[in-house]
TIRO-894600 format. One record per atom (N, C-alpha, C): residue in three letters; x, y, z. Coordinates in steps of 0.02 Angstrom, whole numbers, plus 50000, padded with zeros to 5 digits. Layout:
BEGIN
ALAXYZ/...
This chain:
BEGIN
UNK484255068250256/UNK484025065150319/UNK484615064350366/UNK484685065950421/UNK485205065450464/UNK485205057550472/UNK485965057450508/UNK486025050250524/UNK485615048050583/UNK485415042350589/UNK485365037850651/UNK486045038050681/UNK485885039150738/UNK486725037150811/UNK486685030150813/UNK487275026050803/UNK487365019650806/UNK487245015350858/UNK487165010250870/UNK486715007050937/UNK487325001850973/UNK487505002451044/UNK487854997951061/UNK487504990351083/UNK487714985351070/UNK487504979251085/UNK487714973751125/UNK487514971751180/UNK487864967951213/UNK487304960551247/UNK487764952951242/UNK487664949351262/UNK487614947751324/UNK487174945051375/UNK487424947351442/UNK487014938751474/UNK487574932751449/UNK487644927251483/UNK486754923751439/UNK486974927751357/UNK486364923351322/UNK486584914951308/UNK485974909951299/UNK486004902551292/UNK485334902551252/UNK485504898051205/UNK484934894751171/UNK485284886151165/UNK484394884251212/UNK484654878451223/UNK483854875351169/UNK483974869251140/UNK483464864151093/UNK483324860451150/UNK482734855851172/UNK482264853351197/UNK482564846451166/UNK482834841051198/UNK483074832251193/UNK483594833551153/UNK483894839351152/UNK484644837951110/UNK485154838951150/UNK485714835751123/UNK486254838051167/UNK486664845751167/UNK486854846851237/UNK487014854451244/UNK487884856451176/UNK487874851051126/UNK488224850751079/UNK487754853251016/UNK487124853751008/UNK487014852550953/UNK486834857750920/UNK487074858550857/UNK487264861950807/UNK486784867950791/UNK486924874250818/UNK486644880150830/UNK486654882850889/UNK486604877750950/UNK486654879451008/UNK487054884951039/UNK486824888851066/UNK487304893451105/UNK487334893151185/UNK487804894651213/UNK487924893751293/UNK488264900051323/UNK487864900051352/UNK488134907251402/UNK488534911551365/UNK488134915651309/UNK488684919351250/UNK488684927851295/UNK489454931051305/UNK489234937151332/UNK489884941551312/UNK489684945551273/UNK490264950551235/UNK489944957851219/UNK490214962151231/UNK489844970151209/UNK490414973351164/UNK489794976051102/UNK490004979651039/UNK489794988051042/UNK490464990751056/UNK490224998151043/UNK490035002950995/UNK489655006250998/UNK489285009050923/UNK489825009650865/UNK489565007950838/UNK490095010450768/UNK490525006850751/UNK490544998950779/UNK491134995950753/UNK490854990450733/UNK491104986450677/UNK490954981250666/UNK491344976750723/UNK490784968250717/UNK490994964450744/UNK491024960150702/UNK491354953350700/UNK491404946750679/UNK491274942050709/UNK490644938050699/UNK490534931250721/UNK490964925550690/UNK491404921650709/UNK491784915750661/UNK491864910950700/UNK491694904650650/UNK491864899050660/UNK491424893350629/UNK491684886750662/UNK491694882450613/UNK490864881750612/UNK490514877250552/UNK489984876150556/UNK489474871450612/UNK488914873650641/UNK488644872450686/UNK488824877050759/UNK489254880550765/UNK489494884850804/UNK489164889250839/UNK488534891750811/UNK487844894950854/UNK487884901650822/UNK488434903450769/UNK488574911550754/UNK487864915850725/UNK487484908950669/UNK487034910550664/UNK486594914550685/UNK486444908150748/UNK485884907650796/UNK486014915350829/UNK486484917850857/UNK486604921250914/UNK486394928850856/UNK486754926850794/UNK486344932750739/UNK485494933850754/UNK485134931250744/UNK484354928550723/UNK484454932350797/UNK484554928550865/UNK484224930050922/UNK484314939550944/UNK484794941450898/UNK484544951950909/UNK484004952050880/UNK483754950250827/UNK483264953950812/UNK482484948650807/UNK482754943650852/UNK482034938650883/UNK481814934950811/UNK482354933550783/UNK481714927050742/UNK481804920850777/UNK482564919550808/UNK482654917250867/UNK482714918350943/UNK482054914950973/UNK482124917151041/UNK482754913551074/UNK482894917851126/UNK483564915851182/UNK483114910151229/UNK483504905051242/UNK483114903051317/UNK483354905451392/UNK483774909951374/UNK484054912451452/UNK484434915751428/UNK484614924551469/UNK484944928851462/UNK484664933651421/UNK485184938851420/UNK484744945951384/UNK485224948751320/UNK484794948851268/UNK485364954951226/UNK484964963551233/UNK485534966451240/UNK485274973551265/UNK485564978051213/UNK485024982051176/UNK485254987151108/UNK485454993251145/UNK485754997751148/UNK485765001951182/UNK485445004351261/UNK485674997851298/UNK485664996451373/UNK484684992651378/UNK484074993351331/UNK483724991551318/UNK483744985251289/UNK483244978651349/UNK483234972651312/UNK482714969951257/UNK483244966851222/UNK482754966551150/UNK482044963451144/UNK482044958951214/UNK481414955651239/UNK480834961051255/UNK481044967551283/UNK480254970551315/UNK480394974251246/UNK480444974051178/UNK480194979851137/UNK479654976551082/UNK479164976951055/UNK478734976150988/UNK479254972650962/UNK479084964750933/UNK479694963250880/UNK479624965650800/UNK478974967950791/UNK478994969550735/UNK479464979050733/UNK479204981850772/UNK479754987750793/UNK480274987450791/UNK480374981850807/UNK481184978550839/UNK481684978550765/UNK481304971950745/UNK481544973050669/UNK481774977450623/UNK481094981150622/UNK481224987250568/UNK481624990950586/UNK481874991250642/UNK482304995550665/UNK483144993450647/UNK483144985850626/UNK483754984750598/UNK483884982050552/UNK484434983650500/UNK484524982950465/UNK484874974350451/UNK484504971650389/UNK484594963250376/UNK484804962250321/UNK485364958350314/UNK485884956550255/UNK485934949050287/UNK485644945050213/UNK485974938350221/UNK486294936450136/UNK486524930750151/UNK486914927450085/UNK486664928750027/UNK485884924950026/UNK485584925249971/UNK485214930649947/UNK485504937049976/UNK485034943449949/UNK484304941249994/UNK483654938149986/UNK483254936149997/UNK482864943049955/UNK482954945749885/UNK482584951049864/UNK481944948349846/UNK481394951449838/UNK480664949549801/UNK480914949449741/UNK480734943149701/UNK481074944649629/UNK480434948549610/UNK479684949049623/UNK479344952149571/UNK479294959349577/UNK479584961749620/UNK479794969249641/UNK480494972949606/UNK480224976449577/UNK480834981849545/UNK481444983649599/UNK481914986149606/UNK482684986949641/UNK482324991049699/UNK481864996549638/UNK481785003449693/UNK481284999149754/UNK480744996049718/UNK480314993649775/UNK480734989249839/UNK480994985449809/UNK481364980249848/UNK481794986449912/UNK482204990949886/UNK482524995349929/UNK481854999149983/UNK481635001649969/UNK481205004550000/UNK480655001150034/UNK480754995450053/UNK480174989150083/UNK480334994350159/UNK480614994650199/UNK480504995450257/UNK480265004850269/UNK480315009250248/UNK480385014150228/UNK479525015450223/UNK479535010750158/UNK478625011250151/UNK478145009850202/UNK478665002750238/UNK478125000450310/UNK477765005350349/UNK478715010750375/UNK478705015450415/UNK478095020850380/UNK477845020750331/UNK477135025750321/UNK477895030850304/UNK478315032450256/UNK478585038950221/UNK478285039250162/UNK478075046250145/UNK477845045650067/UNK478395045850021/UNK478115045549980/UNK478285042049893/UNK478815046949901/UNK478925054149884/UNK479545059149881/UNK480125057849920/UNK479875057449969/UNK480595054650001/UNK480715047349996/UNK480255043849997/UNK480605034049963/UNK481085035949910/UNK480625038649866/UNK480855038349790/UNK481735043849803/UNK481925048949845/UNK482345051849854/UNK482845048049902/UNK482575041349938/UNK483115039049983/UNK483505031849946/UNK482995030549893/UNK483145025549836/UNK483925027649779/UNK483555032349778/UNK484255036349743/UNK484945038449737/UNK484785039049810/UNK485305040249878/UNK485795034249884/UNK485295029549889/UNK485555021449915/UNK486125020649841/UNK485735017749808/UNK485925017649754/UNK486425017949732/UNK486535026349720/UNK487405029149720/UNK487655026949747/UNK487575026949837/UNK488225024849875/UNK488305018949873/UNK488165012749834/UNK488075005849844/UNK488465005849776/UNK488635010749729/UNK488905009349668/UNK488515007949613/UNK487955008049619/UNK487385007149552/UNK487185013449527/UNK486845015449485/UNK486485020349461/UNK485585021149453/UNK485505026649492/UNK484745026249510/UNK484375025849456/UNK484455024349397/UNK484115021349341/UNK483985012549339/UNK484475010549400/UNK484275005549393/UNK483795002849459/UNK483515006449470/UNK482795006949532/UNK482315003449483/UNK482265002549410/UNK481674999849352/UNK481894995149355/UNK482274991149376/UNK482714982849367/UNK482384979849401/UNK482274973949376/UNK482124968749420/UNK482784963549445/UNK482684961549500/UNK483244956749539/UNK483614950449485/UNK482954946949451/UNK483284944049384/UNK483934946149335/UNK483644953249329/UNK484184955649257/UNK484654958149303/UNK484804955849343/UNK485594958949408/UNK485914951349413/UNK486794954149414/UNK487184950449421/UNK487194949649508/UNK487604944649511/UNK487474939849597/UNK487754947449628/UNK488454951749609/UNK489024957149622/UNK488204963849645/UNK487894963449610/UNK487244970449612/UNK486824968849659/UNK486334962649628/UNK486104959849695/UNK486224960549752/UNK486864960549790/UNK487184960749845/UNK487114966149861/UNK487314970949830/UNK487184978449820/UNK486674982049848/UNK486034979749825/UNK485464981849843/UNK485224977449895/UNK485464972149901/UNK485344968049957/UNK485704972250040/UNK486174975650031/UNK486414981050065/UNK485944985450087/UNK485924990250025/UNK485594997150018/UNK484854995650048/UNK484374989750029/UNK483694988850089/UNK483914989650159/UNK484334985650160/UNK484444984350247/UNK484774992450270/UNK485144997650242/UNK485305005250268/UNK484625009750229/UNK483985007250210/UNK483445010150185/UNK483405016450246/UNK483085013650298/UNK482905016650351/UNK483375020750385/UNK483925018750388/UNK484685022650421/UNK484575019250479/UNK484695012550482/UNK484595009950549/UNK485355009350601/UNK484845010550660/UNK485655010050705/UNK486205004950719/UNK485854998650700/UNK486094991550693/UNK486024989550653/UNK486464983750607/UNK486514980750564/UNK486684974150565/UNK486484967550550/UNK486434960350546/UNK486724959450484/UNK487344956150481/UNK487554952550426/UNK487674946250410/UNK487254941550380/UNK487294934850384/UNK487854930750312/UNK488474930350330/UNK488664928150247/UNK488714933050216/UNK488584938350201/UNK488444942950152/UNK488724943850084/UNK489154940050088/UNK489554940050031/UNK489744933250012/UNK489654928450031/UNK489844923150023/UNK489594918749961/UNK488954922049939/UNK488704917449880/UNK489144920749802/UNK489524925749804/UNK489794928449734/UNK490504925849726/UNK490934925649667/UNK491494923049682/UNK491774928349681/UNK492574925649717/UNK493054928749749/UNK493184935849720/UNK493364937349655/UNK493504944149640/UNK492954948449659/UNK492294947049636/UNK491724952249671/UNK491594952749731/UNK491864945749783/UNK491624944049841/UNK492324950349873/UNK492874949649876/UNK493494956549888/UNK493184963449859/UNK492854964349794/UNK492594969449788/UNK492064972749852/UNK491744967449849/UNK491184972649887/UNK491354971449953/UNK491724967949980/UNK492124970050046/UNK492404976150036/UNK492934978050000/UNK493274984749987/UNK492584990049991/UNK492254990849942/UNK491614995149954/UNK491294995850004/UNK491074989850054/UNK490754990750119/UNK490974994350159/UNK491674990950143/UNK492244995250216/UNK492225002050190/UNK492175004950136/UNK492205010650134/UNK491375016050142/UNK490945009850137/UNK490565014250180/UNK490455017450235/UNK490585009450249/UNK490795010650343/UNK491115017350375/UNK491575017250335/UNK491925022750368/UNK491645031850358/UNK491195032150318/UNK490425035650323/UNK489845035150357/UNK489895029250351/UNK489315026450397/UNK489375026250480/UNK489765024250507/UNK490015022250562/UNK489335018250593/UNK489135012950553/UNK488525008950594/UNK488795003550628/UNK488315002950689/UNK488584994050716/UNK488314990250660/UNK488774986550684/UNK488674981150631/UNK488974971050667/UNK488434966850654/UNK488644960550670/UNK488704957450627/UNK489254955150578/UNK489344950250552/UNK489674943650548/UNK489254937050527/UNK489184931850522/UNK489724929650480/UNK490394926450487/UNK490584921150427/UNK491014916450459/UNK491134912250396/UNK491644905650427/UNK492254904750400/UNK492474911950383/UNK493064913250343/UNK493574918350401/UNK494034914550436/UNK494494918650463/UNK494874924350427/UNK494814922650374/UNK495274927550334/UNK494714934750313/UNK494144931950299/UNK493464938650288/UNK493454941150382/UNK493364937350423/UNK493414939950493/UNK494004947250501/UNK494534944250501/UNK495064946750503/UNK495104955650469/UNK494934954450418/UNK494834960250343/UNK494284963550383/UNK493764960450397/UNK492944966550409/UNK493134966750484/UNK493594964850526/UNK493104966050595/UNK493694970950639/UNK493254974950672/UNK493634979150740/UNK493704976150777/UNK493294970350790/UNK493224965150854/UNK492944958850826/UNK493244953850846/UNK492994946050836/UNK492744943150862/UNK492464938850860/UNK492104933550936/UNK492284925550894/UNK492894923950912/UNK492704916350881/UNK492344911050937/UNK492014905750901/UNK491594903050929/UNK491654896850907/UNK491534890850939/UNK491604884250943/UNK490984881250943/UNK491094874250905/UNK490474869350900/UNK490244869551005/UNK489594870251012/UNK489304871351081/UNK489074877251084/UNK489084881551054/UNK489054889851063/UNK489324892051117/UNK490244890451118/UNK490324892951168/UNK490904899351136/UNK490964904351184/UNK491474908751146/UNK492274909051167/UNK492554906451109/UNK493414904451129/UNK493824908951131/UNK493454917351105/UNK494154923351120/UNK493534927651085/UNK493714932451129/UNK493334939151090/UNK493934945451096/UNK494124947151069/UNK494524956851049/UNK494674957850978/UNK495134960350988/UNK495384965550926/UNK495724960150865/UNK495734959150798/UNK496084954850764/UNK496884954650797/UNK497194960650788/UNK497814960850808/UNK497884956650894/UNK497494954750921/UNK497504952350986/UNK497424945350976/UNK496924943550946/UNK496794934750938/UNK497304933150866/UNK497684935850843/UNK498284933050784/UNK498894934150824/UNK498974937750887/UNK499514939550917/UNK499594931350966/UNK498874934051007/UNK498904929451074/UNK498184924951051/UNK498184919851037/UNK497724914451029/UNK497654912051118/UNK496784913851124/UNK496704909951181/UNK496644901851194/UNK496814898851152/UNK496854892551163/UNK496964888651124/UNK497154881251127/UNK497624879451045/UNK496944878851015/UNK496144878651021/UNK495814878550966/UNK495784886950903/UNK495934889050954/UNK495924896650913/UNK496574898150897/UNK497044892450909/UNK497684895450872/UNK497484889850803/UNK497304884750824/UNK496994881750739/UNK496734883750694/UNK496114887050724/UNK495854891050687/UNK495974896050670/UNK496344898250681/UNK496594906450652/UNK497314903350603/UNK497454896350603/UNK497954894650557/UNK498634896650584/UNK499084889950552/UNK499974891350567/UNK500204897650558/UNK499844900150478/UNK500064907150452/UNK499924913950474/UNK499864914650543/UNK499514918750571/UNK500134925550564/UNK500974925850540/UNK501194929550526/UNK500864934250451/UNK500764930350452/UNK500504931850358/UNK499944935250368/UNK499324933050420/UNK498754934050404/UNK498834942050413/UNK499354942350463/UNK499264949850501/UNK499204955450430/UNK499354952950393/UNK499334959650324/UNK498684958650333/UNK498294956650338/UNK497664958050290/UNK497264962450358/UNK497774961850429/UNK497464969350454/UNK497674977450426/UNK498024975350378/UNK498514982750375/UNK498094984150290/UNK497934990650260/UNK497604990550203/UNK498324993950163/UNK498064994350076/UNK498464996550037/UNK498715004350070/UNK498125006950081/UNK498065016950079/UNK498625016150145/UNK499025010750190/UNK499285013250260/UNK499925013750212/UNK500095012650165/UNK500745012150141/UNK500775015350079/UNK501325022150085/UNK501505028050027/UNK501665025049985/UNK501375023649921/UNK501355020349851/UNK502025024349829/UNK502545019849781/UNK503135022949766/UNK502815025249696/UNK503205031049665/UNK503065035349596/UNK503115032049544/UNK502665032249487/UNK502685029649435/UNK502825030449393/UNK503355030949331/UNK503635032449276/UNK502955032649221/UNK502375038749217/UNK501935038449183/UNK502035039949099/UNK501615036949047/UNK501585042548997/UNK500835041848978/UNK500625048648941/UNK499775048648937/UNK499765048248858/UNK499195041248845/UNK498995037948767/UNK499025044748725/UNK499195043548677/UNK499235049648632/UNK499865055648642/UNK500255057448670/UNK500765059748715/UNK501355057748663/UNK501715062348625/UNK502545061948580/UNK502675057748608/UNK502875052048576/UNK503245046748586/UNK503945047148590/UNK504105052448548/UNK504865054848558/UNK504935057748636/UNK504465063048635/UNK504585066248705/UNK504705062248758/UNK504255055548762/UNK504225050448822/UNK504955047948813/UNK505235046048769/UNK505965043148770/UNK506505047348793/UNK506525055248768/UNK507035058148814/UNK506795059248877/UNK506065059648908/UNK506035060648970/UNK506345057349002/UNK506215050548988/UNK506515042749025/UNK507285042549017/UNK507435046448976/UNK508215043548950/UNK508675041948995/UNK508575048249061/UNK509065048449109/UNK509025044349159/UNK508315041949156/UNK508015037149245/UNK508215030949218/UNK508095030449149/UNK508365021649114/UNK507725017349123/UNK507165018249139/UNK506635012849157/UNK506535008249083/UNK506545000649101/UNK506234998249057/UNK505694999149041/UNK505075000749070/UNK504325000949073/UNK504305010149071/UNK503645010849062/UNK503485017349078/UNK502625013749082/UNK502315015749128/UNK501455017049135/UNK500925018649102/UNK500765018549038/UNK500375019449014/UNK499485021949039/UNK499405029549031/UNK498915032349079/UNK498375033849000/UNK497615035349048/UNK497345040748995/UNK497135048049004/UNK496855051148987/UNK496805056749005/UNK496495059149065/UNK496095051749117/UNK496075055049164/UNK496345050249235/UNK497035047249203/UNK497515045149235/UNK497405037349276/UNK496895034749224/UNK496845029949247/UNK497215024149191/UNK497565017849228/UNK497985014749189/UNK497755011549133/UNK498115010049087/UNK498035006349034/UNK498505000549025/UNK499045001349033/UNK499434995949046/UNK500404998449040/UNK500684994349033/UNK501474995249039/UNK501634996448951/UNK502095000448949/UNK502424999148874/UNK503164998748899/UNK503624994548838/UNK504204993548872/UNK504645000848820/UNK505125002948849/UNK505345009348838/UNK505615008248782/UNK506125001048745/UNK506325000748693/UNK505784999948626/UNK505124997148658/UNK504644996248605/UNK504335005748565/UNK504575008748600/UNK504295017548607/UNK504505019048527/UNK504315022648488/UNK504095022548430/UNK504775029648422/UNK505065032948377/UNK505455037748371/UNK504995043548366/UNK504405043148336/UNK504085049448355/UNK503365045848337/UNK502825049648342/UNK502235046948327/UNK501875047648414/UNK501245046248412/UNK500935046048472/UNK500945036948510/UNK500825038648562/UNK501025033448617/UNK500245028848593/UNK500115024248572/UNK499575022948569/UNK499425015148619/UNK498925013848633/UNK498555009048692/UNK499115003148656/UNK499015000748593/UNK499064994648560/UNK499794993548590/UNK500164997448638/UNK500964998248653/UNK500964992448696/UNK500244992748737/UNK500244993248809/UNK500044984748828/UNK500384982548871/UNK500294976948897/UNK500074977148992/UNK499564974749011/UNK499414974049061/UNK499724966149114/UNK500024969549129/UNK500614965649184/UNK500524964249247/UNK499964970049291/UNK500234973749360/UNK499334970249391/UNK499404968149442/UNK498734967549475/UNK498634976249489/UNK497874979449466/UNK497504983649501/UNK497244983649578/UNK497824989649605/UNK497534988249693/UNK497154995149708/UNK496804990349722/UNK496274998149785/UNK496424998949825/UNK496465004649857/UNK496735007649934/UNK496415003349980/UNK495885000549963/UNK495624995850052/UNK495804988950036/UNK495934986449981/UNK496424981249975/UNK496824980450025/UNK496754973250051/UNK497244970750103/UNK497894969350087/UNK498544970750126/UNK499304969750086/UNK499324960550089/UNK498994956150134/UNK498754951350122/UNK498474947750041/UNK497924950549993/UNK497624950449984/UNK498214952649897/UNK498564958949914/UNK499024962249868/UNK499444958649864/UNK499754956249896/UNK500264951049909/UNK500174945149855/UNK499594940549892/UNK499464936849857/UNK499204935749764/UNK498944943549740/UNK498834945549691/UNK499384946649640/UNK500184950849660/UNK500544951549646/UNK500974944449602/UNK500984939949657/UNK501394933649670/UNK500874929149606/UNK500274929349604/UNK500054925949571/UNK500014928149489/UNK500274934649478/UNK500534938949421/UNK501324936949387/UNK501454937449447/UNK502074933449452/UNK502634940649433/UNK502324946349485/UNK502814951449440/UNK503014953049519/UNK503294960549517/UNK503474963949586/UNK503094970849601/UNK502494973049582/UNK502414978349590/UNK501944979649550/UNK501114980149598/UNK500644982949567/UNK500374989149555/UNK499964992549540/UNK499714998749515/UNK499195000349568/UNK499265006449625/UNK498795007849672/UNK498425012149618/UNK497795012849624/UNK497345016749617/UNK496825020349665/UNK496715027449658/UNK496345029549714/UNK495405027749692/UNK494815031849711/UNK494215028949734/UNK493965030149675/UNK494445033649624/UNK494125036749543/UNK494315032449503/UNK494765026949519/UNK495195023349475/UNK495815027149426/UNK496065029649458/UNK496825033049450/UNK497215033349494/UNK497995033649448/UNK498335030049457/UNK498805036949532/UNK498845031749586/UNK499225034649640/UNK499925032049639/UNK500105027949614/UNK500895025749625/UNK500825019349611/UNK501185015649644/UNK501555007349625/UNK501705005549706/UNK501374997349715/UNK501664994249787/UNK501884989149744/UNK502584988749793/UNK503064983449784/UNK503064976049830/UNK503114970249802/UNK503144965949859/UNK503804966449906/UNK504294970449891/UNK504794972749950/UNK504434976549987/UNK504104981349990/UNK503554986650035/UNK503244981550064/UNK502904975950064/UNK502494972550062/UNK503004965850128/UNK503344964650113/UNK503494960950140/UNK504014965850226/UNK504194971550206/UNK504564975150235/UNK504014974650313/UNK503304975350294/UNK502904975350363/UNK502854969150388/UNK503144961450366/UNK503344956550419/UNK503884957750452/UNK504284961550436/UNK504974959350466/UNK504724964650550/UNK505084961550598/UNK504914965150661/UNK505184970950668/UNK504944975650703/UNK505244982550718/UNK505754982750763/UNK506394987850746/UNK507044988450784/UNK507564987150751/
């Protein structure tokens, strides 16, 4: 199925105002007006009650605006069918919101089926999803129960790109799993994305998830009003005002890694040897470089852990039981932010990049790592 062309979106002086509340109160939005060009994600952030929500809900009308227009590709979202409207975009919130009594495949294919496609192609776009979401289309027979919060999410994805929609709503999306899965499937999204090239609006109250997912930000303040909208590198550089230099935190030198990913920086070479591999042989290889460590790989070069060079056996095969795991595992969309902090909490100098197969590309160092604070010149 070819792609959908991505949809640009723009605010143009929207307000949602509540009836006897004050123009403070918590969801409210005020004169919100920012435009997202196809294909890039955005970030809604800020503190709670802030309207990020609200201003989510009001693209695709579960919330009406009381004044102003959002326009999907120069078209306002007010003169179209809202049930059209909808289906036409794609919806990710926190809690998955899956049918638990619906199998993975059904649950994926809810909008798909609406649209009247038959069964051959559901059942072929299920499949599809699937893979690229990291699951296996065997598990289309699952129900939402026998899935971990990490899968769930997954397929909570893969419904909302069912259709190949040109827009995408992200509410939280990640926020209900903990942190190691919650960085996982950031890493995975972003790498859809960059296949995908869909708009995309997402919702959080994490400057640091802002920062990581977005081309463009919009932070936003209790009132729904908007305190800076551009590029991360623009609102961590130049904060428009001391509330958005608060909120973006003192550490805003620091944060800047987590615009920069593992893959921008040439992983240094790794002193490998592969399980099973003369143990003698590995010792004169090394003899001359002197490494304490050597890498412990398997046959299809994915790590196993460190052996130290004096523990190396005089002859015999290199076996796992050598191997001690030392090194945080980094993924190329891993933030040096994110690596940084992983490293330090290892308490070593230098983790193990891996590419999208889980093998081994080299070693980042927290000297590499720290080398991109220091200023240029």
């Amino acid at each position: 199925m070819p792609a959908t062309a991505a949809a640009t979106v723009a605010f143009d002086h929207v307000s949602k105002r509540y009836s006897g509340t004050a123009a403070s109160h918590a969801g409210a939005v005020e004169d919100l007006s920012f435009e997202v060009p196809a294909g890039r994600i955005c970030v809604l952030v800020g503190p709670s009650g802030c309207g990020k929500t609200t201003s989510l809900k009001m693209v695709n009308r579960l919330i009406e605006p009381t004044s102003g227009r959002i326009l999907i590709d120069g078209e306002d979202a007010a003169d179209r069918d809202v049930i059209e409207l909808r289906r036409s975009i794609g919806y990710v919130i926190q809690q998955v919101g899956l049918f638990p009594h619906q199998t993975v495949g059904q649950n994926v294919e809810t909008v798909p089926r609406l649209l009247g496609w038959d069964e051959s192609r559901r059942a072929a776009r299920v499949d599809e999803l699937l893979t690229l979401v990291g699951l296996e289309p065997a598990d289309r027979d699952r129900y939402p129960a026998q899935l971990s919060g990490g899968e769930r999410q997954r397929v909570g994805v893969a419904r909302a790109l069912a259709a190949d929609p040109p827009l995408m709503l992200m509410d939280e999306p990640f926020g209900a799993v903990d942190p190691i899965v919650r960085e996982r499937l950031q890493n995975e999204f972003l790498r859809l994305q960059a296949n995908l090239a869909k708009t995309i609006l997402f919702v959080t109250h994490d400057i640091d998830e802002a920062i990581k997912m977005g081309d463009l930000v919009a932070v936003m303040q209790v009132g729904g009003h908007l305190a800076q909208f551009g590029t991360p590198e623009e609102i961590l550089a130049n904060p428009a005002s001391e509330f958005v230099a608060r909120f973006v935190g003192a550490d805003r030198g620091l944060k800047r890694l987590a615009l920069t990913r593992v893959d921008a920086l040439e992983p240094e070479p790794a002193i490998t040897a592969t399980a099973g591999e003369d143990a003698g042989a590995v010792r004169r290889s090394v003899a001359s470089s002197g490494p304490d460590y050597v890498l412990l790989i398997d046959d299809d070069r994915r790590p196993i852990g460190w052996v130290r060079t004096r523990d190396l056996p005089e002859s015999g095969p290199v076996t796992p039981d050598l191997a001690v795991e030392t090194s945080p595992i980094l993924d190329r969309m891993t933030t040096l932010k994110d690596a940084l902090a992983m490293l330090l909490e290892a308490g070593v100098q230098a983790g193990v990049v891996v590419d999208a197969a889980g093998a081994v590309d080299g070693l980042l160092t927290v000297d590499a790592i720290a080398a991109r604070l220091r200023p240029a010149g």
